[in-house]
ZASELO-844492 format. One line per 5 residues: number of its first residue (from 1); for each residue x negated, y negated, z of C-alpha. Coordinates in steps of 0.1 Angstrom, whole numbers. Layout:
NUM> X/Y/Z  ...;
END
This chain:
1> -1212/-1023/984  -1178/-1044/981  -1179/-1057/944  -1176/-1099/949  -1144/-1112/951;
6> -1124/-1130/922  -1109/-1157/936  -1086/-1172/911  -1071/-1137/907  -1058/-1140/938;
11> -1048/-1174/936  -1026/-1163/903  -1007/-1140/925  -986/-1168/942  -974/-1181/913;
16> -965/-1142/903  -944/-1136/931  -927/-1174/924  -913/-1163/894  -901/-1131/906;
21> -882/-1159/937  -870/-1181/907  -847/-1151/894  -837/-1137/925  -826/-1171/942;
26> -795/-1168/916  -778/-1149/938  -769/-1178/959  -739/-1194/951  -739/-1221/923;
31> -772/-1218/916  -774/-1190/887  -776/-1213/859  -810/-1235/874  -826/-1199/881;
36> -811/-1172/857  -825/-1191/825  -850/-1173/813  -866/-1138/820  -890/-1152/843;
41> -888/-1125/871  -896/-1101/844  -925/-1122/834  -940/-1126/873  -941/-1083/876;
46> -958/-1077/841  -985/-1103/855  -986/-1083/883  -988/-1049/864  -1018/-1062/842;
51> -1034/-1076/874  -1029/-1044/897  -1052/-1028/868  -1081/-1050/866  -1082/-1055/902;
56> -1083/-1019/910  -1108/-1009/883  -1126/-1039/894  -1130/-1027/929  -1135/-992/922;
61> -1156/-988/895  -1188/-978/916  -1163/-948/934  -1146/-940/903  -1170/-951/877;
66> -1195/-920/877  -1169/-888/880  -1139/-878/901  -1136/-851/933  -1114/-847/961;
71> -1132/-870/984  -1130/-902/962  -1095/-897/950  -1080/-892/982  -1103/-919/1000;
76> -1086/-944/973  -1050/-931/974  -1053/-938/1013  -1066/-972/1007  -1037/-982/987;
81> -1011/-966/1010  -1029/-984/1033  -1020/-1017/1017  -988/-1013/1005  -970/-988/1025;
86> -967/-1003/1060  -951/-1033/1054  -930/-1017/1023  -920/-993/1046  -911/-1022/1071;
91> -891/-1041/1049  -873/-1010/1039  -859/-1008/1074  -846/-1047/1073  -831/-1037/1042;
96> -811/-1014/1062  -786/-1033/1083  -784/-1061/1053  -771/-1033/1028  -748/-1018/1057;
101> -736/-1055/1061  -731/-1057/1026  -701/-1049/1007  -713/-1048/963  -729/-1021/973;
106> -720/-984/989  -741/-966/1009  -767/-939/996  -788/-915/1011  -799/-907/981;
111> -816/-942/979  -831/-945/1009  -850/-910/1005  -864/-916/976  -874/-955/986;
116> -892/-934/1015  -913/-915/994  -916/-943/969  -901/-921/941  -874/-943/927;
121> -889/-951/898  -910/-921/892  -880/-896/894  -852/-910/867  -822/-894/892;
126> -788/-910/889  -800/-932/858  -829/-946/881  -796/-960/904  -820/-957/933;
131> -838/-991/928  -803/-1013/929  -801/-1002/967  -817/-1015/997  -847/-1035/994;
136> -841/-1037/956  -884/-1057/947  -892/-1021/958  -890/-1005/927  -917/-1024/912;
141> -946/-1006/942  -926/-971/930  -944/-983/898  -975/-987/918  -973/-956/935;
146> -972/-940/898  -1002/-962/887  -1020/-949/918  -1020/-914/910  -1032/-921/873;
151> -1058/-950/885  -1089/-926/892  -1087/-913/857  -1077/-942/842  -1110/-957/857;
156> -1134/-930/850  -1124/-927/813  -1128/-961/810  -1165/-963/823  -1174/-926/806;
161> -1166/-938/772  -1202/-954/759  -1193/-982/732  -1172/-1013/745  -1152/-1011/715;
166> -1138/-976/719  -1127/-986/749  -1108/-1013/734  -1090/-995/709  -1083/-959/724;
171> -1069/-979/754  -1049/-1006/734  -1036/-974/716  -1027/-952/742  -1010/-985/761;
176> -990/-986/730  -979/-948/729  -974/-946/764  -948/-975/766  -934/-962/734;
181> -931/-927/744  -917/-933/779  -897/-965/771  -877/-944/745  -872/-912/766;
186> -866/-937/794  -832/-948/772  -820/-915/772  -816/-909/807  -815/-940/824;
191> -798/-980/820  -831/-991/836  -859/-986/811  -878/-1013/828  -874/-1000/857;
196> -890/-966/849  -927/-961/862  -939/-942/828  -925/-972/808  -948/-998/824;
201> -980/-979/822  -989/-994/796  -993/-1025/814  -1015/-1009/840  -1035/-995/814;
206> -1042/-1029/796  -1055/-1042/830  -1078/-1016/836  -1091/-1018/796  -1092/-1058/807;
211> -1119/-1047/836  -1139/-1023/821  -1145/-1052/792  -1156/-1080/820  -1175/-1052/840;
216> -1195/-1038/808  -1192/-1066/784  -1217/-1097/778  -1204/-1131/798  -1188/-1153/768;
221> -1196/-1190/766  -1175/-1213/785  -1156/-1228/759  -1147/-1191/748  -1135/-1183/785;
226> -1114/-1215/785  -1099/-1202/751  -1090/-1173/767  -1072/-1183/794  -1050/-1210/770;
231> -1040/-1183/740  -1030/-1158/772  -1008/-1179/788  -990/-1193/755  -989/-1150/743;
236> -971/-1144/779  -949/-1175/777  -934/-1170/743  -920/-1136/745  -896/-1150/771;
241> -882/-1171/750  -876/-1141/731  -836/-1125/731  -832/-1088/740  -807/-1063/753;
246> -841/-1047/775  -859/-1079/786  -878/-1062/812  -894/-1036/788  -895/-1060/763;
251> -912/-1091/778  -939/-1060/798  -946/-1046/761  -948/-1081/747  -967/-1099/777;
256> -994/-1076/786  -1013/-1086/756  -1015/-1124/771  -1018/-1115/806  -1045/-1094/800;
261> -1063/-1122/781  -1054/-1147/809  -1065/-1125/835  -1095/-1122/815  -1105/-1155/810;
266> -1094/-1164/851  -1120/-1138/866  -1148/-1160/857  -1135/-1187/880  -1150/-1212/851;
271> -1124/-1245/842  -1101/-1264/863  -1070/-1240/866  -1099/-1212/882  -1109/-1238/904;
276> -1075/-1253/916  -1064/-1211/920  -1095/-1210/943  -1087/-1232/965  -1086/-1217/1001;
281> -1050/-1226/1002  -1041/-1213/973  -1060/-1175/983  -1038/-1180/1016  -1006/-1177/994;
286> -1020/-1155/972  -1032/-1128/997  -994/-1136/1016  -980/-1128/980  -973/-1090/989;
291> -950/-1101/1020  -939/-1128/995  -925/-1105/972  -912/-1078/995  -890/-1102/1021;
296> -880/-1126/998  -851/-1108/983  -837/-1101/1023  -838/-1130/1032  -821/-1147/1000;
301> -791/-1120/1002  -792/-1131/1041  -786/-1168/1033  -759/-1157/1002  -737/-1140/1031;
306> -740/-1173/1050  -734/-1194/1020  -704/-1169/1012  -690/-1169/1047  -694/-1214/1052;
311> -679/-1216/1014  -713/-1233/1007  -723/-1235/965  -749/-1254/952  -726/-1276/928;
316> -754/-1300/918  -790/-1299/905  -801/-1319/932  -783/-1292/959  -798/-1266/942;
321> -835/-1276/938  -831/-1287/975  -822/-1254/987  -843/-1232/964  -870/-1255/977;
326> -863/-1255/1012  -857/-1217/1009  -892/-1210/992  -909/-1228/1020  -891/-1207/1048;
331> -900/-1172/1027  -934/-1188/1025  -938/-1195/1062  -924/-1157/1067  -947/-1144/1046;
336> -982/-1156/1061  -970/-1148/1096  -962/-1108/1083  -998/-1112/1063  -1012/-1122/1098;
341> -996/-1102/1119  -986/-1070/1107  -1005/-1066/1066  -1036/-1069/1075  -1039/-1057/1112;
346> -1024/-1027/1104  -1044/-1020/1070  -1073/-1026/1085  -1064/-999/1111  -1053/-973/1090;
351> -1087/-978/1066  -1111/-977/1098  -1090/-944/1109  -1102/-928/1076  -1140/-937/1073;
356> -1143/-924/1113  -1131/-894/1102  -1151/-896/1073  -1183/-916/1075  -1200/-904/1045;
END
């Protein structure tokens, strides 16, 4: 039985993959300063990181829950290929010409091999140089790829341990150890800590903890959820605000406590922000938020060459809020049409191929 959906926490993914758009949409001409401000890129993929954990312990807890064999593991690695892989893998291909066109950056076959097999950010080769080519948002779903393979046990340990509070503390702990552990080895072999799949377990880890409170715990009082949901987003807010030579391990370390409270408090769909993130419109751009994320960086180096080429720059606030605007719409408009036509059509395929071949 599917486990009933959470419909704010898909609603929360637009707004996600906005902030990743607000730092990326520096890259046109003149318009660094209105979008390079603060860390908020960093900020959208730790929310994502902490969501990707609750969602997926959410949603497999009855597979995962009771023990692990061959049959359940590779039935849910499939599903996530499934959802991730055909359009990352389409994207990957637009990124092609676009690099080729490109002249900041020189070709590597290198790159593109390991964006094929999603190992950029699992294997640190070339100081983890891999993710600055092609379709560079890639790196972050090498992180998922990594938080795939560790989900099943993740999930299972969570549900096996017996008190609620164990749970709490051995995986608050290990969160803690893990980014520690990885974040410093991380700094000896690559510039990109942040970048580097072990690092940003930890973030995973707190969203899976997250789930298997809201799955096994009692349902607080409403003025408790509502509590929850304010102290989580002023804990993720104030660590960008925070300076650091590593802002993108830094603000995942230093945000997953928040998201994971906010994310928390959201999956009860109680208060006004639940219900305004529940809206059908808003689950439109939150389911389109994967396409969102993944075409939006192509497209934006698309219009810089234009910009570049014309001699256009931004040289106003008013120029540059018009064309980040007018740019987030056209992305947006992209994005549902790829959700539409090629996400979930071909996901849809690819999961009915396995359960015919496996109808048990």
């Amino acid at each position: 039985m599917k486990a009933p959906e959470l419909p704010a926490l898909t609603g929360i993914r637009f707004f996600a993959a906005g902030l990743v758009f607000l730092a990326h949409v520096a890259l046109l001409p003149g318009t660094a300063w209105f979008a390079n401000r603060y860390s908020l890129g960093n900020l959208g993929v730790s929310l994502f990181f902490v969501l990707s954990g609750f969602i997926l312990t959410y949603n497999y807890a009855r597979l995962l829950g009771q023990g692990i064999n061959l049959g359940n593991y590779s039935r849910f690695i499939w599903d996530r290929l499934a959802k991730i892989y055909p359009l990352y893998l389409l994207t990957l291909l637009l990124a092609i010409p676009i690099e080729l066109a490109g002249h900041h950056r020189e070709w590597s076959w290198e790159a593109l091999a390991m964006q094929l097999f999603l190992l950029q950010c699992i294997l640190p080769v070339g100081q983890l140089d891999a993710t600055n080519h092609l379709n560079v948002p890639g790196w972050s779903i090498s992180c998922e790829m990594f938080f795939y393979l560790l989900a099943p046990f993740l999930i299972w340990l969570g549900f096996s341990t017996k008190r609620l509070a164990n749970v709490v503390i051995l995986g608050w702990l290990t969160a803690i150890v893990v980014a520690v552990t990885a974040g410093t080895c991380a700094l000896h072999v690559s510039a990109w800590p942040g970048r580097f799949a072990p690092a940003r377990t930890a973030e995973f880890i707190a969203g899976v903890v997250t789930a298997v409170c809201y799955l096994k715990g009692r349902i607080p009082k409403k003025t408790d959820i509502q509590l929850c949901v304010a102290v989580g987003f002023s804990l993720m807010v104030v660590p960008i605000l925070i300076e650091s030579p590593f802002a993108s391990l830094r603000l995942g370390f230093l945000c997953a406590p928040g998201a994971a409270l906010f994310i928390y408090g959201l999956a009860y769909g109680q208060g006004w922000l639940a219900q305004f993130l529940s809206h059908r419109w808003m689950l439109l751009l939150g389911m389109s938020s994967f396409a969102f994320y993944l075409i939006h960086d192509l497209i934006i180096r698309g219009f810089k060459g234009v910009f570049m080429y014309c001699q256009i720059s931004a040289n106003t606030a008013l120029t540059a809020t018009t064309i980040t605007v007018i740019l987030f719409v056209l992305i947006q408009i992209v994005s549902i049409w790829l959700l539409k036509t090629v996400e979930l059509p071909i996901q849809k395929y690819l999961r009915g191929l396995a359960r015919r071949k496996n109808p048990a």
